[in-house]
N, C-alpha and C positions, 0 to 999 in steps of 0.2 A: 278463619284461616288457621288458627290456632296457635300454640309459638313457633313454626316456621316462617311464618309469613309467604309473600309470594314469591321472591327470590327465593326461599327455601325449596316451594314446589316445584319452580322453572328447573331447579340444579338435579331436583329428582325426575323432573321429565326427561330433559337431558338423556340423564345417565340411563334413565333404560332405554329412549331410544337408542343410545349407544348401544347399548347390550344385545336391543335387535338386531342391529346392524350389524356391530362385528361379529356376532356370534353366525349370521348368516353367510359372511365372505368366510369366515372360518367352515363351515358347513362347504363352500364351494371349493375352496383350497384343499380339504382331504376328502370328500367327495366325489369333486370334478364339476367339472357344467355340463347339466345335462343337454342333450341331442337338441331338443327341439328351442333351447337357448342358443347353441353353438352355431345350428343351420339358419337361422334367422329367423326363426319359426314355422318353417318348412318340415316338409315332412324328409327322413332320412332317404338317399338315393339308391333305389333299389336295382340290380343290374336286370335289365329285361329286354327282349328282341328290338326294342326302340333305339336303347341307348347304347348296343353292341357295337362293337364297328363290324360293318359288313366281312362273309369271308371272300377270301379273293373266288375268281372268278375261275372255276373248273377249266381246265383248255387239254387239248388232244394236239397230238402233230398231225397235221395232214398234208401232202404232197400236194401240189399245185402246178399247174403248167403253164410254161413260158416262152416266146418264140426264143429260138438259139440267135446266137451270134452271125450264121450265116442266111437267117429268117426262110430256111428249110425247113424246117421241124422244130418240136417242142420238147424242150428240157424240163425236168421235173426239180423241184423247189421243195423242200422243208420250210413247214411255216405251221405257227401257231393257230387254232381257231377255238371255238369256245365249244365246250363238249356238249353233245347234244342226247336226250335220253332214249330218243327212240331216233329211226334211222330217216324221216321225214328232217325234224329238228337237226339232224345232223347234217343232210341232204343241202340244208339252208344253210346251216353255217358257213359251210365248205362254199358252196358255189356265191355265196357274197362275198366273202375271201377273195376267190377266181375273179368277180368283176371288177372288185375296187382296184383301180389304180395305183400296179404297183410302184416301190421304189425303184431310181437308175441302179445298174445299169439292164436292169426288166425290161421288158417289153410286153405287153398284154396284145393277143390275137383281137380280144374282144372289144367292138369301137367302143369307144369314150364315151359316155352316158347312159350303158347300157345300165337295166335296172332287171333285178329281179322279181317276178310279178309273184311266182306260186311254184311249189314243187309238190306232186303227185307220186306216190310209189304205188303199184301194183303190183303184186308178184314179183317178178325178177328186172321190172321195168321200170325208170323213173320217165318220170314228167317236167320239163322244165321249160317255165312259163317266163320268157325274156319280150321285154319291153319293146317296143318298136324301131329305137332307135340299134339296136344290133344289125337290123335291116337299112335304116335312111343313113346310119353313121358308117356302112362299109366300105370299102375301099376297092369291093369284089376282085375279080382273078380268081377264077381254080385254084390255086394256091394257099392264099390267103383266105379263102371260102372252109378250106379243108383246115385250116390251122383256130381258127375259130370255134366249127364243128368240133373239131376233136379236142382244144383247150375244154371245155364244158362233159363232152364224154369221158375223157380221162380223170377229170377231176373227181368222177362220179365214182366210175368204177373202179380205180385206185384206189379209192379210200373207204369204197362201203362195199363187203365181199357177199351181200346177199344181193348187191343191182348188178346188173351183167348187161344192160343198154339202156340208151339213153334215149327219147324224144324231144327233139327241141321246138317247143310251139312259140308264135309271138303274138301278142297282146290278146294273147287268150284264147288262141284259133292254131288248126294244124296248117303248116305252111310247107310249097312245094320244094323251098330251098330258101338260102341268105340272099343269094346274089347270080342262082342260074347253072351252079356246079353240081353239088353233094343232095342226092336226095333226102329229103326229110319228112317223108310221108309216114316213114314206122320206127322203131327205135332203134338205134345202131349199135354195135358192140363196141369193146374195144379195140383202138388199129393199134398195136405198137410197134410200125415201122414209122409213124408219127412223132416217137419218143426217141431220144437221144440220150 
């Protein structure tokens, strides 16, 4: 061991481990710590369509209709829907809109659990494919026949200026009428002595 002996070499172990050491946190101190120390050893968070937050959701105004106060005729409503890119997509938004149950003090023609099945455009014509309960949920009258019919027609044609009538089929099939009134054999235009 020579004349330091073993205490001598321990004190010089020591000291360079020291020297390791601080010279390393010194390295860190003007440095910095690197990323893949900082992040836990993970890789750095890259911004990508994952971790975006989504954008809000496109919306149009569309008019909608509502029986009036004196349950004569239908009044037209401003109201949000989600914008649709071709006039099918639009067709649907809108008339889900029209079914769901609005807020007081509204009133919806259309009975309570009506669903919408499918919407068809041809030409200057839509197609609208309502669920069976528009039929078992009606409450019929001529009146209320015709405020129904036309809540769904006017939804249509108010809001999309290349449909100019409307056919109302139910659970998939052409039908003679809701409840015995308003023919429903071919597509209808719009009535706006209906509107208020």
């Amino acid at each position: 061991m020579g004349r330091l002996g073993r205490r001598g070499w321990a004190a010089i172990a020591i000291a360079c481990l020291g020297a390791v050491v601080g010279s390393g946190l010194a390295w860190l101190l003007f440095v910095g710590v690197p990323w893949w120390w900082a992040s836990g050893g993970s890789s750095p968070t890259v911004a990508t369509e994952q971790n975006m937050p989504p954008e809000p959701e496109r919306k149009i105004k569309a008019r909608l209709f509502y029986v009036t106060e004196d349950g004569r005729g239908l009044t037209p409503v401003e109201h949000e829907v989600p914008y649709g890119a071709d006039v099918v997509t639009q067709a649907r938004a809108i008339l889900e809109a029209q079914i769901a149950p609005p807020s007081e003090p509204l009133v919806s023609a259309i009975p309570a659990g009506t669903k919408l099945r499918a919407v068809f455009v041809t030409g200057s014509a839509a197609y609208v494919d309502l669920s069976g309960e528009v039929v078992t949920g009606h409450p019929g009258g001529s009146l209320d026949e015709q405020l129904t019919t036309y809540s769904v027609v006017s939804a249509i044609t108010a809001n999309l200026p290349a449909v100019s009538a409307v056919q109302i089929l139910v659970d998939g099939k052409e039908v003679d009428s809701l409840a015995g009134h308003v023919d429903l054999r071919q597509p209808l235009p719009a009535m706006p002595d209906w509107v208020r």
